[in-house]
C-alpha positions in Angstrom: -23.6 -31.0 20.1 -24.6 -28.3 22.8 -21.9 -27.0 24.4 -19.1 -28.1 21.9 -16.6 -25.8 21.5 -15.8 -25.1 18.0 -12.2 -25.4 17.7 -11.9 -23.1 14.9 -12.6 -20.1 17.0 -9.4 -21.2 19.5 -6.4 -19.3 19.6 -4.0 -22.3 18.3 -6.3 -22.6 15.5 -6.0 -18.6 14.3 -2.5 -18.8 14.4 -2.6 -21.8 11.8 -4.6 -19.4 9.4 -2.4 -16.7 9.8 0.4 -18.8 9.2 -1.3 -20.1 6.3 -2.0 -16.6 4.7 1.6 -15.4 5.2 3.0 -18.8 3.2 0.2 -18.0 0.3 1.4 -14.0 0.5 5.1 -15.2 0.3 4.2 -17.5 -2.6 2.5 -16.1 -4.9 3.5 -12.5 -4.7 7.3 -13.3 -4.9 7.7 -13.4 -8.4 5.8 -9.9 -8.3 8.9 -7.7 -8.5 9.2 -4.9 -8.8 6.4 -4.0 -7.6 4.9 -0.6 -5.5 2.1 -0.3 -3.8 -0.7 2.4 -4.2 -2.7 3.6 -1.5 -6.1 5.6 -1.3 -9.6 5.3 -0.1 -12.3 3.2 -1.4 -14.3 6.0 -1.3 -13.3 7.9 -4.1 -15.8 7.9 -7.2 -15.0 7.4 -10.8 -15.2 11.0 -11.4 -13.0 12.3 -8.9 -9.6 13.9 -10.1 -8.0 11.6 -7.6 -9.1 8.6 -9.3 -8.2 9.4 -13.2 -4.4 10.6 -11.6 -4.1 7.2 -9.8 -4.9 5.8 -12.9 -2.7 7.3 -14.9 0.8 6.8 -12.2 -0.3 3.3 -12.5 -0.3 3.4 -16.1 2.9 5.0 -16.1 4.5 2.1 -13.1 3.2 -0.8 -15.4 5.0 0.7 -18.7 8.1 0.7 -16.9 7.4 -2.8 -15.8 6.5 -2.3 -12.2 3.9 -4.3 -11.0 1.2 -2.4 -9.1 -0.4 -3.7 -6.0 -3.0 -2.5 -4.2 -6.0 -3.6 -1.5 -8.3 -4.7 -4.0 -11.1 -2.6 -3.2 -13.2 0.2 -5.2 -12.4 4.0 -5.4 -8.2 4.5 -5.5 -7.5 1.1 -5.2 -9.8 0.4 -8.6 -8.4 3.5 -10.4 -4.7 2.1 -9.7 -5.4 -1.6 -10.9 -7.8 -0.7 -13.5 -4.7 2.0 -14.9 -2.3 -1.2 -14.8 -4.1 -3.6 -16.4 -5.4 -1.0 -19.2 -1.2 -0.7 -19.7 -0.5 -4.3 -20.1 0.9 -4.4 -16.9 0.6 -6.9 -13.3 -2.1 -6.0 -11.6 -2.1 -7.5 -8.1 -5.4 -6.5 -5.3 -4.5 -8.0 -2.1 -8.6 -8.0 -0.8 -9.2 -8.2 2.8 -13.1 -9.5 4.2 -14.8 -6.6 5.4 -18.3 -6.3 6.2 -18.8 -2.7 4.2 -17.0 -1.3 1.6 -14.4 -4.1 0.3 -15.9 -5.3 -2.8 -13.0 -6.4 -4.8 -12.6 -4.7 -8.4 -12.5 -6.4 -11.3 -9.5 -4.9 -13.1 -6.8 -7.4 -10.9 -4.9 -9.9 -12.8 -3.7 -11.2 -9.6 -6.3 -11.2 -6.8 -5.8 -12.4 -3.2 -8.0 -12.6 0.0 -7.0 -12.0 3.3 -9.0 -12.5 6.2 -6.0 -10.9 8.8 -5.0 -7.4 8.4 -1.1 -7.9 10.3 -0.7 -10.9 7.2 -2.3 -8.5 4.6 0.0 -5.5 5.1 2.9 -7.4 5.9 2.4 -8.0 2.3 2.4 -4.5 1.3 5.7 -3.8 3.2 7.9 -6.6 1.7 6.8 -6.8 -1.8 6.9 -3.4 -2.3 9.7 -1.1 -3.3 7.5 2.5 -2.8 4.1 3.2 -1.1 1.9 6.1 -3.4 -0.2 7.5 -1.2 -3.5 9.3 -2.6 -6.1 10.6 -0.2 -7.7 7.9 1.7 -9.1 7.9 5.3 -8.3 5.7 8.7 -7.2 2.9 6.8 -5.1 5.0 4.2 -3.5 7.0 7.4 -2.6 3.2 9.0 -0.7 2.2 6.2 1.1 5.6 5.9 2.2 6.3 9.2 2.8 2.7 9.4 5.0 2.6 6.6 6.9 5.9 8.2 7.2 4.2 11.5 9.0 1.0 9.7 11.7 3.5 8.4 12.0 5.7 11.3 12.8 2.9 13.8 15.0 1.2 11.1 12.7 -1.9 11.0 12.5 -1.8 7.2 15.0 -0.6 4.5 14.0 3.0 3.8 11.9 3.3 0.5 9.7 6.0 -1.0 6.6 7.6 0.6 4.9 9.6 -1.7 2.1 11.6 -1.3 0.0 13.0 -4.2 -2.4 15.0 -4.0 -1.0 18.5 -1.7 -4.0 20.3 -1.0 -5.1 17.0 0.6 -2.1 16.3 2.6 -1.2 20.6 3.4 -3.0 20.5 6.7 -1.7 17.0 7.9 1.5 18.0 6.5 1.7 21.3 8.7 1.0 19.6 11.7 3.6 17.0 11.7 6.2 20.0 10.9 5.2 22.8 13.4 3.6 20.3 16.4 5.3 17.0 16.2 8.5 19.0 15.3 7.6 21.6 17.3 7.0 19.0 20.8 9.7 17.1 20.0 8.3 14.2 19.0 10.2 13.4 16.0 13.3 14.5 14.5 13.9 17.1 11.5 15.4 14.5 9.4 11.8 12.8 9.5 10.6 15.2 7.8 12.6 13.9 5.0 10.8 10.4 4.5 7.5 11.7 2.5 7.5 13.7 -0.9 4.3 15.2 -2.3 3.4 16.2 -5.5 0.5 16.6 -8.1 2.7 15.7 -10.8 2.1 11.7 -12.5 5.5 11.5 -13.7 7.3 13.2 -10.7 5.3 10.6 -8.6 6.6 7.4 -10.7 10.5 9.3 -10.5 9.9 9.7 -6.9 9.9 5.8 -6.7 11.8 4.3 -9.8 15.6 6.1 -8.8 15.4 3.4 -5.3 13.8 0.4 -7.8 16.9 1.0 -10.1 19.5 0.7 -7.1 18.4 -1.4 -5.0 18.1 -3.8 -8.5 14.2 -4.2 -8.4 14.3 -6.0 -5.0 12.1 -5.1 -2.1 12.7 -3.9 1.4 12.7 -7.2 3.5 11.5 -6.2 6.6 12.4 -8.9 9.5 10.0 -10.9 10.8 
């Protein structure tokens, strides 16, 4: 009828689907451990370095029986859940609805849709016991510094934060050491958080030494 307000679009109503979303996250992904996530952008063709190395650390992670989880998407995302599923291994994409450029790949064996980004990377955080972070843009950066923040202010567990790729990362990397260093902004010991490397293996032993102690269990972030 004209002038009906469509209840779906109220506030009371979207906090019912994000509810909902966070019980399916908590659901089906718990018996995903362990587990790390891999980062990168969806941007990233088939042919790119980037995408054969994120295949093959997500190769590596699934023979060690880690599950990999990643956004779902193309580019990175693809090359990691393609490289754990060619291994045998879980395969998890955790798709969010975009209007351009989140076409979900077909190499997950465990696929999930989020409409919510907060319920989506909430996700990331406490199923995962490492974040592998290959060059990406905005939405890569969000989940790194993100994920740096969480440890910093002792909201989550500390866990790995690895970057590969270092020519990538050398400028981004210089600026957090001589200007947010340099101003103050954060403390030397930050520095500490992130490793970076080129190296497959020395990315999957960057993560695997915290999976072994903490017992395959993820950081469990309060809510």
């Amino acid at each position: 009828m004209p002038g009906t307000r469509d209840f779906t679009k109220e506030h009371p109503w979207r906090i019912l689907r994000i509810m909902s979303e966070f019980v399916e996250g908590f659901e089906d992904l718990m018996s995903v451990q362990p587990a790390v996530s891999i980062f990168g952008s969806a941007r990233t063709p088939e042919s790119s370095p980037y995408y054969a190395l994120a295949r093959d650390v997500a190769a590596r992670f699934a023979k060690r029986g880690i599950s990999v989880i990643t956004g779902g998407g193309p580019g990175i995302m693809e090359a990691a859940n393609r490289g754990a599923a060619e291994a045998g291994g879980v395969s998890v994409g955790l798709n969010i609805n975009l209007p351009m450029e989140q076409t979900p790949n077909k190499y997950q064996n465990l696929s999930m849709d989020f409409r919510y980004f907060m319920a989506r990377k909430y996700m990331f955080v406490y199923h995962s016991m490492a974040f592998i972070i290959f060059p990406g843009g905005y939405g890569t950066m969000d989940e790194l510094f993100e994920a740096l923040t969480l440890i910093q202010t002792h909201r989550s567990p500390r866990f790995p934060v690895v970057l590969a790729g270092t020519k990538y990362w050398r400028k981004m990397l210089e600026f957090i050491s001589e200007t947010l260093l340099g101003e103050g902004c954060i403390s030397p010991e930050d520095l500490q958080l992130i490793t970076t490397t080129d190296d497959p293996e020395e990315i999957v032993q960057a993560a695997t030494p915290d999976i072994k102690a903490r017992g395959g269990r993820p950081g469990l972030p309060p809510l």
